[in-house]
C-alpha positions as CSV (number, residue, x, y, z in Angstrom):
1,X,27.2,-8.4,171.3
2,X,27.2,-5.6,169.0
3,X,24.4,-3.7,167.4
4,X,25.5,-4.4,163.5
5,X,26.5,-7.9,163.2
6,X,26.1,-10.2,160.3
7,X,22.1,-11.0,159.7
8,X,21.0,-14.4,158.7
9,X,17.3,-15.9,158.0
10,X,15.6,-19.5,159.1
11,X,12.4,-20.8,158.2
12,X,10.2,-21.9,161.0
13,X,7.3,-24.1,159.1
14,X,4.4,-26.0,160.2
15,X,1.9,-28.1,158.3
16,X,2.2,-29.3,154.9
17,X,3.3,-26.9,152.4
18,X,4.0,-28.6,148.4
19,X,6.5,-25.9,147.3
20,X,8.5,-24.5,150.1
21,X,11.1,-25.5,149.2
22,X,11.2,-24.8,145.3
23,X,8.9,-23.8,143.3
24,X,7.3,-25.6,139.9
25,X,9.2,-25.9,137.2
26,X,11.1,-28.5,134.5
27,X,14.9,-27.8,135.1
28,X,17.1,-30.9,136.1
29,X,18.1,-29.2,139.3
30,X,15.6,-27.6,141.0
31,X,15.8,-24.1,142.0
32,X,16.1,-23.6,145.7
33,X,14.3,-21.3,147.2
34,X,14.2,-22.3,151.4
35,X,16.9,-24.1,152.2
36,X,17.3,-23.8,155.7
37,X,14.9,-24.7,158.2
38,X,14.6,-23.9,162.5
39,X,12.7,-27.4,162.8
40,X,14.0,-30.9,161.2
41,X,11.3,-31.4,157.4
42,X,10.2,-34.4,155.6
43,X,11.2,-32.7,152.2
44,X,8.4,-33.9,149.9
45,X,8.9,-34.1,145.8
46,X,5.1,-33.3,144.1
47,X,4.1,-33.3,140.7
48,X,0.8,-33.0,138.4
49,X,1.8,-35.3,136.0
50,X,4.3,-38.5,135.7
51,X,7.9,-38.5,136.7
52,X,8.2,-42.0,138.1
53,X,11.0,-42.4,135.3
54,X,12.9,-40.4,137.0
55,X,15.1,-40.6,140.2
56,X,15.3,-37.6,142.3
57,X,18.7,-36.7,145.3
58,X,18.5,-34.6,148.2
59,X,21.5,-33.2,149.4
60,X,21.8,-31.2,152.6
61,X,21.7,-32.0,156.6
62,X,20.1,-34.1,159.0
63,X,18.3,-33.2,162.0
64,X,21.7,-33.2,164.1
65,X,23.1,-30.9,161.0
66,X,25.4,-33.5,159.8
67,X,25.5,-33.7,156.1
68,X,23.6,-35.9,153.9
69,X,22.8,-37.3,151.0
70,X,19.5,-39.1,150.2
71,X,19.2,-42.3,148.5
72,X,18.5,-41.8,144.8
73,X,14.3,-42.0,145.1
74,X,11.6,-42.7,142.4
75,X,10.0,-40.0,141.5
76,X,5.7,-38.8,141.8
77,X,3.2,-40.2,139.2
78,X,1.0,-37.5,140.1
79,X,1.3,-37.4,143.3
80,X,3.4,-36.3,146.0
81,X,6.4,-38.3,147.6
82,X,8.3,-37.9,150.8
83,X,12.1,-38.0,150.4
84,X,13.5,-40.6,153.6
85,X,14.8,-38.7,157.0
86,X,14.3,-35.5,158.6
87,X,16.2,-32.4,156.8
88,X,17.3,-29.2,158.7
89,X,19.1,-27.6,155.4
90,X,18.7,-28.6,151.5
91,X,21.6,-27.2,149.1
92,X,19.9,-29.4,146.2
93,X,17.7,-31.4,145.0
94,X,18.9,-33.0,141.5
95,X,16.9,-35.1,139.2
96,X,18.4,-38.1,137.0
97,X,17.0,-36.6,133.4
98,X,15.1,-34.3,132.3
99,X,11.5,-33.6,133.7
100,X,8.8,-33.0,131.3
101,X,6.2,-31.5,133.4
102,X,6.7,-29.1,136.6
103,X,8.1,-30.4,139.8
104,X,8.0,-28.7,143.5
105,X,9.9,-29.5,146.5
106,X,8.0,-28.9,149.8
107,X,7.6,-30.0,153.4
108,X,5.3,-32.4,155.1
109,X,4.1,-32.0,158.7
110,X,6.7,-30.0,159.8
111,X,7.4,-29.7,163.6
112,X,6.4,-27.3,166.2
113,X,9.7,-26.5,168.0
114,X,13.3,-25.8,167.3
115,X,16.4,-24.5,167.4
116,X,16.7,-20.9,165.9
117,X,20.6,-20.4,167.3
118,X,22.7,-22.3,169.9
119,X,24.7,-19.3,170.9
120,X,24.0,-15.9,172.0
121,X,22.1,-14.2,169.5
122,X,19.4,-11.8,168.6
123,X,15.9,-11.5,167.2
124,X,16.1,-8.8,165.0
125,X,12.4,-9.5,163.0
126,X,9.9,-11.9,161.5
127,X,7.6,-12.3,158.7
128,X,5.3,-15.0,157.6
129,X,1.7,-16.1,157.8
130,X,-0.4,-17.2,160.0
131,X,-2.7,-20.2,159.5
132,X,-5.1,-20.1,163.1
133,X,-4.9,-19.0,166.2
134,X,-1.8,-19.1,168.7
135,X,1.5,-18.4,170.0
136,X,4.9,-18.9,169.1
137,X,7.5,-18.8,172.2
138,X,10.7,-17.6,171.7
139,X,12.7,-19.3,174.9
140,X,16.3,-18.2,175.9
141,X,18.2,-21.7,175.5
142,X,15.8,-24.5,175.3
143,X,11.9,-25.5,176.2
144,X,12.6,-25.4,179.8
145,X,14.3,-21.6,179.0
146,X,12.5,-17.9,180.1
147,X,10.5,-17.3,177.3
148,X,11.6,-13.7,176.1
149,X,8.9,-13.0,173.5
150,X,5.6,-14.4,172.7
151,X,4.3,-13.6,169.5
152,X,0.8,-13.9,168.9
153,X,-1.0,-15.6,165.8
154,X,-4.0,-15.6,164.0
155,X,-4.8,-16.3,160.3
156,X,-3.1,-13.4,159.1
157,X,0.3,-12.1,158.1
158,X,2.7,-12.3,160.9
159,X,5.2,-9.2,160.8
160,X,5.4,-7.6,165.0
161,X,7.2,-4.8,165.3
162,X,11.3,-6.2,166.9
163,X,13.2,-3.2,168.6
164,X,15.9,-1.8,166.4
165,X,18.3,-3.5,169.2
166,X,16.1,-6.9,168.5
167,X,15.7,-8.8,171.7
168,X,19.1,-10.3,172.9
169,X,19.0,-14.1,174.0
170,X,21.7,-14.6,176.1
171,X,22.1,-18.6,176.0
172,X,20.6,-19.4,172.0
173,X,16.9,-18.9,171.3
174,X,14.8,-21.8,171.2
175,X,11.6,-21.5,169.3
176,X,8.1,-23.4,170.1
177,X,4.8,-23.1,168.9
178,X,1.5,-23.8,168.9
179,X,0.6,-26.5,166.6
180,X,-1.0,-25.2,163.4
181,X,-0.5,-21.7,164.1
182,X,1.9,-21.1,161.6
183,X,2.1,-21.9,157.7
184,X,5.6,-20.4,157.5
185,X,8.1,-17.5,159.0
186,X,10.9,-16.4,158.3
187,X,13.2,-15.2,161.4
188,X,16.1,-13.2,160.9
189,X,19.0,-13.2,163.7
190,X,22.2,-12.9,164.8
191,X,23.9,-16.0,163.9
C-alpha cells in the first residue's frame, strides 16, 4: 500500500449528540454536516419550537450499507424525535415545507464499536473530544483482531500524534471503545 493514497474521514460517535449531524437552521433541506458514520446511528430530528406540521425524510444507508429511505415522519413539537432504523451514512434529510423555527439533526446513543474499513487500510490521524475516561481499540479485522493501537481518553480533546506512514492494518481496522469515552472523532484513513 502506498504512502500517498486517497484520504477519507468517518465519524466514530458515542452518546447523544442533537446536532451532529446538521446544525440549526430554517432551510427545507438541511445542511449536512456528518454524514458518514464508523458505527450504525439512530438519526434524531430536534427542535425548540413546533414543527409537527411538517414531515421530515432521511435518505442514506442502513447498518449493512444498503441504501435507504425513511418513511416520511412527523416532525418535533419541541422536542426531539428519532427517525426509525439504524443509519451508517445520511446524504439528506428533506423536510415537506418550510420550517419556521431552527431544526438540527443528531444522533442518539450511538454505539461503541465498528467498522472503520473492511480492507487493508491505514490510520493516518484523529481528532475529536473526549467525554471521560477510556480507551478506544483500533483492532486489525474485527473484535477478536490484534489490536494495533490503543488510544487513550479522558475529557479532553483527543488529537495523538499517527506516524507520517499512519499505522497499516493489514486485514480492515475494526474500531471498539469504551462506553462513554467519546463524544465524537473523526478518523481519517485509507479507504
Amino acid at each position: 500500500m502506498p504512502n500517498v493514497t486517497s484520504v477519507k474521514s468517518k465519524k466514530f460517535v458515542q452518546g447523544t449528540h442533537t446536532s451532529m449531524i446538521s446544525a440549526a437552521g430554517t432551510a427545507t433541506s438541511l445542511n449536512i454536516d456528518v454524514g458518514e458514520f464508523v458505527n450504525a446511528q439512530t438519526v434524531t430530528i430536534t427542535s425548540t419550537a413546533n414543527n409537527s406540521g411538517r414531515t421530515f425524510v432521511v435518505v442514506g444507508t442502513d447498518a449493512t450499507g444498503a441504501a435507504q429511505t425513511s418513511a416520511a415522519t412527523t416532525g418535533p413539537n419541541a422536542s426531539t424525535i428519532d427517525i426509525a432504523g439504524t443509519w451508517l451514512t445520511v446524504t439528506s434529510i428533506t423536510a415537506s415545507g418550510a420550517i419556521t423555527t431552527d431544526i438540527s439533526a443528531g444522533v442518539k446513543s450511538g454505539l461503541t464499536t465498528g467498522t472503520l474499513f473492511a480492507g487493508a487500510t491505514r490510520v493516518r490521524g484523529m481528532t475529536g473530544n473526549g467525554a471521560a475516561a477510556g480507551h478506544i481499540n483500533f483492532k486489525n479485522s474485527s473484535t477478536t483482531g490484534s489490536t494495533f493501537h490503543t488510544q487513550y481518553v479522558r475529557d479532553a480533546l483527543i488529537d495523538p500524534y499517527v506516524p507520517d506512514n499512519g499505522i497499516y492494518f493489514p486485514n480492515g481496522c475494526y474500531m471498539q471503545g469504551t462506553s462513554g469515552a467519546v463524544v465524537g472523532l473523526s478518523v481519517f484513513y485509507d479507504g
